[in-house]
Structure formats: C-alpha cells, structure tokens
C-alpha positions in Angstrom: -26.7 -2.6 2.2 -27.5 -6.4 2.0 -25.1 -9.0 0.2 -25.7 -11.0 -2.6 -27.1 -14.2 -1.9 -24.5 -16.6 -1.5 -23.5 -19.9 -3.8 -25.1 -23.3 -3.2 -21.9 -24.1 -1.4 -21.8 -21.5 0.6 -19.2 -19.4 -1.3 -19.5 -15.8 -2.6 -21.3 -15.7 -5.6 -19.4 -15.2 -8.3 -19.9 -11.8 -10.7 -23.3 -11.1 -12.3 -23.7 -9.2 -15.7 -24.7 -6.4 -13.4 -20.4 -6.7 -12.1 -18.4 -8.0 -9.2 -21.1 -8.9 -6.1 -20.6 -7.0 -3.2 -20.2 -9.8 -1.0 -16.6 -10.6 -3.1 -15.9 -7.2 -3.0 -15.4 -7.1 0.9 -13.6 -10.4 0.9 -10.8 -8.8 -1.8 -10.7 -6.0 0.6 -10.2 -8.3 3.6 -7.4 -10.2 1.5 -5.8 -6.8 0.5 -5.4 -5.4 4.1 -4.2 -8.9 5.6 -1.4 -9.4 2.8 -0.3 -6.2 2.9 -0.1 -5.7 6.7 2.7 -7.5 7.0 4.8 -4.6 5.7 3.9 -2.4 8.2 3.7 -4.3 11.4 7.3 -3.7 12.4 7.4 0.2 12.1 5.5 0.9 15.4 8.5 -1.5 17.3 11.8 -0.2 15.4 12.8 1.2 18.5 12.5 -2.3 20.2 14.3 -4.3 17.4 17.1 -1.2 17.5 17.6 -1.9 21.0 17.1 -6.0 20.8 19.8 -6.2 18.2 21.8 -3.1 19.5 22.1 -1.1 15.9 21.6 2.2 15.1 18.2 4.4 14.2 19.3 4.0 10.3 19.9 0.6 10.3 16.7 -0.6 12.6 15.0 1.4 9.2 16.5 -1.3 7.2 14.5 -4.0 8.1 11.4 -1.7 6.5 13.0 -0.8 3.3 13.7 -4.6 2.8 9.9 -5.9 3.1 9.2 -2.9 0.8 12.0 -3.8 -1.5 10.9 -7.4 -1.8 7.5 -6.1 -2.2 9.2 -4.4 -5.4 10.6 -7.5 -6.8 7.1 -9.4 -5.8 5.6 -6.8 -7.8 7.8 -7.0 -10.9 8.0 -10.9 -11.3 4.7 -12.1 -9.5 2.3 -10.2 -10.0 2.0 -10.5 -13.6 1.1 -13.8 -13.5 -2.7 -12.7 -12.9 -2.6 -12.1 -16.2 -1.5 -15.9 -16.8 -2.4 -18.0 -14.0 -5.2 -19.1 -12.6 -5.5 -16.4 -9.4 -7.4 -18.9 -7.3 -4.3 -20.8 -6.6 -2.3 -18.0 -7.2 -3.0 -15.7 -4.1 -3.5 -18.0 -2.0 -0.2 -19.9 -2.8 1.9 -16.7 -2.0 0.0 -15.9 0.7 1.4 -19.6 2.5 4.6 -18.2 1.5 3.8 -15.3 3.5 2.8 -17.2 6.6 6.6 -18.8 6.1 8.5 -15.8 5.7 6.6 -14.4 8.6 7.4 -17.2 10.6 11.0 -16.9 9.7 11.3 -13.2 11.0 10.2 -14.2 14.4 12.5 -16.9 14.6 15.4 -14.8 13.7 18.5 -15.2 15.7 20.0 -11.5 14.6 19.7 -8.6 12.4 21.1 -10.3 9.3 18.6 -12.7 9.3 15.8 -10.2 10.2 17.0 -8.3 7.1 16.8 -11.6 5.0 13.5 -12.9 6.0 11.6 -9.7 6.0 12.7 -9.4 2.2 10.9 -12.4 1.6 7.7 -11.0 3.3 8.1 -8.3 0.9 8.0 -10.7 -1.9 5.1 -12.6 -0.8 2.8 -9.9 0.2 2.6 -9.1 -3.0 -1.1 -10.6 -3.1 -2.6 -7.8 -2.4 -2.1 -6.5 -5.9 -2.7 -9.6 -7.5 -6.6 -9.0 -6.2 -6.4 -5.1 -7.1 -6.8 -5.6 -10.4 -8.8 -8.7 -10.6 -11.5 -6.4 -8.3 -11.1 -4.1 -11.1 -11.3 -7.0 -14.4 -14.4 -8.2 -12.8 -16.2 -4.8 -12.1 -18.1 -3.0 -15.0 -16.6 0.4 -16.2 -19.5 2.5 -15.2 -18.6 1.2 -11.5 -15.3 0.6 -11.6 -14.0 3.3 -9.3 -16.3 2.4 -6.6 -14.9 -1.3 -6.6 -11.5 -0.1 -6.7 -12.4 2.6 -3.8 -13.8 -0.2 -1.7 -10.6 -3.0 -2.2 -8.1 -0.1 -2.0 -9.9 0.9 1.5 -9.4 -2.4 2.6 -5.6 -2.5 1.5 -5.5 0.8 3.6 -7.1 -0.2 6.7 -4.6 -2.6 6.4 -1.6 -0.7 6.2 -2.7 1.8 9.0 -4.8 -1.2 11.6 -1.2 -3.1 11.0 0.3 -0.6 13.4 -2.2 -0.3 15.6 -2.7 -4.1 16.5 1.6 -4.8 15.8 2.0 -1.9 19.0 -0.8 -3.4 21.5 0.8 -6.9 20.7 4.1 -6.1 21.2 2.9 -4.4 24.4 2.3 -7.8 25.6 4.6 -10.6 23.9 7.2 -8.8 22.4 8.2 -7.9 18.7 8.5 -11.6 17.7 4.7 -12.2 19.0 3.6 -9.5 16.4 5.5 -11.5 13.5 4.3 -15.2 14.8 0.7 -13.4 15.1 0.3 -12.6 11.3 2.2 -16.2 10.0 -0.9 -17.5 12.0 -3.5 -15.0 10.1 -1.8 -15.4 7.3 -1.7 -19.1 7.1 -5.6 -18.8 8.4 -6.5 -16.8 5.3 -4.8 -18.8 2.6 -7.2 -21.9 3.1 -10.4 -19.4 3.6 -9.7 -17.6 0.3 -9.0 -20.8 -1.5 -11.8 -22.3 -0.6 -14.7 -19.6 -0.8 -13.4 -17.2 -4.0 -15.0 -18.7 -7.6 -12.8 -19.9 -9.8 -10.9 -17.8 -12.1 -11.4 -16.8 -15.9 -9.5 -19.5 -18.2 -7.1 -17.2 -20.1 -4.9 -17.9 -23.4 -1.1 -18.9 -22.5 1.5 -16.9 -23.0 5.5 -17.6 -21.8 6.5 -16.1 -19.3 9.0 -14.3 -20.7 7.5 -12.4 -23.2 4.8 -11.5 -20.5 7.4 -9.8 -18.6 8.4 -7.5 -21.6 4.8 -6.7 -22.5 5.4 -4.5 -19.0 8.0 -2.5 -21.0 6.3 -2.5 -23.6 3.3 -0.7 -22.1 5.2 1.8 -20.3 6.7 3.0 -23.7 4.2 3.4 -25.9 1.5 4.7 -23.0 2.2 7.9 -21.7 -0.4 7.8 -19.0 0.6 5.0 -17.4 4.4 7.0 -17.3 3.0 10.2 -15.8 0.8 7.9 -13.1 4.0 5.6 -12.5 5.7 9.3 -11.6 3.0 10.8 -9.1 2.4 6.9 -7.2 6.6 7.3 -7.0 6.3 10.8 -4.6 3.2 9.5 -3.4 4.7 7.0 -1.7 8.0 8.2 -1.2 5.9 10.9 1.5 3.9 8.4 3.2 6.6 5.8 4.1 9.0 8.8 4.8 6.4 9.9 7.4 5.4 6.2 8.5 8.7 5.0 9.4 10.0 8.2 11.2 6.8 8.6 13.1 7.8 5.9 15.2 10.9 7.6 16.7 9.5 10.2 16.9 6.7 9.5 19.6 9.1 7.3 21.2 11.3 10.0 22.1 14.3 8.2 20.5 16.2 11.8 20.1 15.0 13.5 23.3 11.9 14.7 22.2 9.1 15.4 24.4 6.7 12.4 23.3 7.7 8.7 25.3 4.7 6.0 23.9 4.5 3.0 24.7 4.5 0.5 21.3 1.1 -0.1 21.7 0.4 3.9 22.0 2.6 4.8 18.6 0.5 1.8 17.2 -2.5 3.7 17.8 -1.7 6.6 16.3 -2.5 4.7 13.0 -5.9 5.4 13.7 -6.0 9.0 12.5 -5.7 8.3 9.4 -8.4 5.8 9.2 -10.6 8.4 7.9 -8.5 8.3 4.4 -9.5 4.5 3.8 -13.0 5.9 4.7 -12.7 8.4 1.6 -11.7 6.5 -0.8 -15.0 5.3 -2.0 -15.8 8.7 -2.6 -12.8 9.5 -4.8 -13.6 6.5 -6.7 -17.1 8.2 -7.4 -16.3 11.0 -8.8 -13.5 9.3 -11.1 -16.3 6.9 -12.0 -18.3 10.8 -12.6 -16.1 12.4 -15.1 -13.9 14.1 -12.5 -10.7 12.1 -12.5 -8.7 15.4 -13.2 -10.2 17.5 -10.0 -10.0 14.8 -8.0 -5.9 14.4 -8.5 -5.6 18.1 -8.0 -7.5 17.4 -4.8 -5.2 14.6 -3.5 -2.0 16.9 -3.6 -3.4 20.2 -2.5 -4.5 17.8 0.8 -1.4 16.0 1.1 0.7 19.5 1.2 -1.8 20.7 3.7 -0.9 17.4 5.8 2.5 17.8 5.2 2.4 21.6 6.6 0.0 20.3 9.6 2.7 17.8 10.5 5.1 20.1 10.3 3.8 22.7 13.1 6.6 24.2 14.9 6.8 22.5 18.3 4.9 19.8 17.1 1.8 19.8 19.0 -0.4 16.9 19.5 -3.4 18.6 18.0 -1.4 19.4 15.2 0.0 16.2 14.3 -3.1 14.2 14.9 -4.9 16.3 12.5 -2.1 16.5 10.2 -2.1 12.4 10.1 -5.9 12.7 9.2 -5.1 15.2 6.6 -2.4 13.2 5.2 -3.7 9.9 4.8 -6.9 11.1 3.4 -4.7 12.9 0.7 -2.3 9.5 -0.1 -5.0 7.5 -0.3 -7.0 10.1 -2.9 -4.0 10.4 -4.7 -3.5 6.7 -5.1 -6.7 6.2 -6.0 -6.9 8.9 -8.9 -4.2 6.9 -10.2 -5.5 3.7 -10.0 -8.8 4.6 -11.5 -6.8 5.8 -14.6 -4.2 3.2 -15.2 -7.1 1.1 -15.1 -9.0 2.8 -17.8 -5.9 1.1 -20.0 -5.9 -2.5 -21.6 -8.7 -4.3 -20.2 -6.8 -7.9 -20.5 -3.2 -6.7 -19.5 -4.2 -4.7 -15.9 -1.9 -7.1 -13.5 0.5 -6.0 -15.9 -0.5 -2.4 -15.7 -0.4 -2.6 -12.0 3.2 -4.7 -11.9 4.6 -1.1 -13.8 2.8 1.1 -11.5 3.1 -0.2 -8.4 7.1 -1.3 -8.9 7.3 2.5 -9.6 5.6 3.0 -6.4 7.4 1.1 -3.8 10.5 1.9 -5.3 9.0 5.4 -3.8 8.6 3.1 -0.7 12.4 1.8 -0.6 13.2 5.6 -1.5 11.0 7.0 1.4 12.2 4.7 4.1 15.6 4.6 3.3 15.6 8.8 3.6 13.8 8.9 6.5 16.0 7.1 8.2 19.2 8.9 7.4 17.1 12.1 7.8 15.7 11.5 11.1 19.3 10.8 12.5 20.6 14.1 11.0 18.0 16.4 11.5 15.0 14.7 13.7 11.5 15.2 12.4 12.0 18.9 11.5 14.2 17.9 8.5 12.0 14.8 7.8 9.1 17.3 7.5 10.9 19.5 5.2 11.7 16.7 3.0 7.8 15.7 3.3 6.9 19.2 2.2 9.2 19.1 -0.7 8.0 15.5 -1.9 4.4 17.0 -1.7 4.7 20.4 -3.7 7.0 18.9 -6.2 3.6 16.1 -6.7 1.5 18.5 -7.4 3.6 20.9 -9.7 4.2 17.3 -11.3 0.8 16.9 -11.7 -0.4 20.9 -12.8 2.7 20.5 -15.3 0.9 17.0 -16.7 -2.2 18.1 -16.6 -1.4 21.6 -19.1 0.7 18.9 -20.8 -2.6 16.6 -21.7 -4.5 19.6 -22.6 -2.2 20.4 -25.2 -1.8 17.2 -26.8 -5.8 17.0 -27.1 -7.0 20.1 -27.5 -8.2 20.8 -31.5 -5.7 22.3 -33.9 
C-alpha cells in the first residue's frame, strides 16, 4: 500500500479530512515500540545482572517492577499533558529524558543505583502513550480501530523485538551495552520525531491541577472505563508474570533442562510476533460492530496460551506455541479495550488512557513482582498456575460485565 505523498519539507503529511495519513501512522508506531522497549530490554539478561551484582532471583526481578512502576507514575502525572501541551515538544522531550535515564543504568556502579535509574526509564518511556491516543484523536471514528491496531502493533513489536535484540547484544558487550544501545536510539529518535511530526492542535489551557482530577472524575462517573481499567489490570498482570519468569526459566536458573544463551532467551520473543501481527485485525472488527466477540475472543485465547505454557514437562513445541497463543490473545485483549475506552470523550483521551493504562501497569508492578517470588517458591509450574488463574478470572470478569451491560440496556 503506497504512502501519502510527503510535505514540501519533507515531513509526513499531516491528517487529511479523509483521517490520520498512513505514512504518520507508521512513524507513531515506530515511536511507540522504541519508547517502550526500554522496559523490556533487561528481562532476557536478569540472570546476568543476578550474577553481576550477586542478589537473589527475586531481587534481580526488581529492577523490572521498577521501570514498570515508573512507567506507572509516568503514566499518572505525564501523560495527561497531551491533553494540555503541545505533543510535538512533548514526546520528544521525554524521550531525551529517556536517553538520560538509560544512560544512567549502564553506568550504574551497583544494584541500588540500577534500581534508581531504571525507575526513571519507567517514567520517561511513558511516550509511548502520549502518541496512543493522539494516533487515535487524529483518526476518524469509522477507522479508528485500524489506526489504533496499527500504533499498538508497533508498541508490541517493541515490547517483544526488545528482548530479542537486548539478548543478541548482551551476547556480545554485556548487559550495560544493551542499556548504552537504546540511550543512543533513543537520543537518535528524539531529534527525528521532532523534526518530521506536524505540529500539534492548539488546545484551550487548563491548570494542571484540575487536569489531574478530571482523571478521577472520569473514572467515577464512567463505568466503562472502570470495567476496561479492570480486565487491562489481569491482562497485564499475565503477560509480565510470564515475561519476566521466562527468562529463568530457559536459563536453567533452578536446574531445569533448558541452558540459552541471552541472545537465545532473547529470541524467543519472536513467537509472539504473530500477536502484534493480529492486532490490525481486532481493530477491524471493533471498528465492525464486534467489540463484544472480539473481548470474549482475547480471553478464551489467552487461557488457551496459558494451558499451552503450562504443558507438563514443558516441551519446546509446547511452549513455543503456547507464546504464540498468548501474545496473540494479550494483545487482542488490549486492544478490545483500547478501541472502547476510546469510544469515550473525544477531547479528554490522554486522560482516558492516563486511568487505564496506570490501572494497567499497576497489573505490570503486580505481575513481576509475583513472578518473582513465585518462580523462587515453586519454579515455572506454580507461575503457570498463577497464569492460569489470572486468565480464567479475566474472562469470568469479562462474561460477568458483559451480562452486566445487557441488563442495564436492555428495554424495560
């Protein structure tokens, strides 16, 4: 499919009345799966940094839960500035801060200030849902779905190609390398994106304070957002669970019969490539009327993934399909989500995605910090057990919302 034609300067074109171009749709996704990398690019090389800093499975976890946990606060107290600011020099900014923080991490001298510094790459790589909801803003309604599919495919390549490249370059130079890596990407992208992305939409100002209680405000008085806020929360809590015990498990931290290389458990990422894939497709048929089948859809696959993953014996086969499998449902039911938050107030979506997503990578914090403790009890049989149980109680969450909504609309 061709791009728009490009600006007289050379820069994406900015949105037609026909909606966002696709051209600016690719670059969001580009700037969704950089930013965002950079809380995932230490998971495949936990079991180095345990060792380097001589600290236990549970605490090497740690340094996870703290980019996610800044990512959290990031969420809360950045992110609604889209609604505000100007988000031309907003992105880009924190993405410099990024490129700092990132920086930092390398350069730490121990754990402590590991811990520290990958907070503040939490905070910063926050971006990536700064340009979520612009994507969405900027997008007519009639293809709203499919923009958001295409950005949050790009956020997800991210996630899952962070791994991949973060094990072959540690393979090479070390965890460190992988961290001075993406401050160098990062720093890269900050002066491409605010150069080349139009100019933003003047909006009316508002203080910052009251801006921040709007968020409250929506979450009481819209019970949509609540019950999407509640799904994203197990969503998540599964796939970082899974993400950040994977990696001791191939590494045969426990005894088991897997020993990979970083850059090996790195490529295991790539199995669930083929959820970032789908997404498109499950922003279609939101876009189609079918927003309902498609969320009962995401959990019934990400039980099935769950179950896959947790094969007795763990078999190869097994858990490679089971990664497919699971991804593709996380990222269906993230995006079921997504499409319906954003159906809400058309002028207040950084603030609609500032309540779900803080909701959602508390699920993150939640995740990590249980699989940790988990794995060190129980190995991956109990971390499984715990995945299944996040997974059904989704989707009785979601069959008890659904018969909920029906109710509450269905003629007296």
């Amino acid at each position: 499919m061709p791009f728009d034609p490009p600006g007289p300067d050379g820069s994406p074109p900015p949105p037609t009345a026909t909606g966002i171009s696709r051209r600016l749709v690719l670059l969001f996704a580009l700037t969704c799966g950089v930013s965002v990398s950079s809380l995932y690019v230490l998971q495949p090389v936990l079991e180095e940094i345990r060792t380097d800093f001589s600290v236990s499975t549970s605490t090497a976890a740690l340094v996870v839960t703290a980019a996610q946990f800044g990512y959290a606060i990031g969420l809360l107290l950045l992110v609604p500035l889209g609604d505000l600011w100007n988000r031309k020099v907003l992105a880009p900014s924190m993405m410099a801060a990024s490129a700092v923080s990132l920086l930092l991490s390398g350069l730490a001298p121990g754990f402590g200030a590991l811990f520290v510094a990958s907070l503040l790459v939490g905070v910063s790589a926050a971006t990536a849902q700064i340009v979520v909801p612009w994507s969405s803003s900027l997008a007519l309604p009639s293809d709203r779905g499919r923009v958001v599919g295409v950005v949050m495919s790009g956020l997800l390549l991210g996630i899952l190609l962070a791994r991949v490249v973060s094990g072959a370059i540690a393979e090479v130079g070390g965890w460190r390398a992988v961290l001075f890596v993406g401050a160098a990407l990062m720093a890269i992208l900050a002066v491409v994106v605010y150069l080349l992305v139009p100019a933003d939409r003047t909006r009316p100002p508002q203080a910052y304070g009251a801006l921040l209680a709007s968020v409250g405000r929506m979450i009481a008085t819209e019970a949509m957002l609540r019950q999407r806020m509640a799904l994203g929360f197990l969503t998540m809590f599964g796939f970082s669970a899974m993400w950040t015990s994977i990696a001791f498990l191939l590494s045969g931290s426990r005894g088991e019969r897997f020993s990979y290389s970083e850059a090996m458990i790195g490529a295991f990422a790539l199995a669930g490539v083929a959820g970032a894939v789908a997404a498109p497709m499950f922003g279609k048929l939101a876009d189609r009327g079918h927003l309902r089948g498609a969320t009962t859809g995401a959990w019934v696959i990400t039980v099935a993934g769950w179950l896959l993953l947790a094969w007795p014996g763990t078999p190869l086969a097994a858990l490679l399909v089971g990664l497919v499998v699971f991804d593709f449902g996380v990222q269906a039911s993230q995006l079921s989500n997504q499409s319906a938050i954003y159906s809400l107030s058309p002028d207040a979506r950084s603030r609609v995605t500032t309540a779900y997503m803080v909701t959602y990578f508390a699920g993150a914090v939640a995740g990590s910090v249980a699989s940790g403790y988990a794995y060190d009890a129980g190995g991956w049989n109990l971390l499984c057990i715990i995945g299944v149980g996040s997974a059904v109680a989704g989707l009785l969450l979601w069959a008890g919302i659904d018969r909920w909504n029906g109710r509450v609309t269905r003629p007296r």
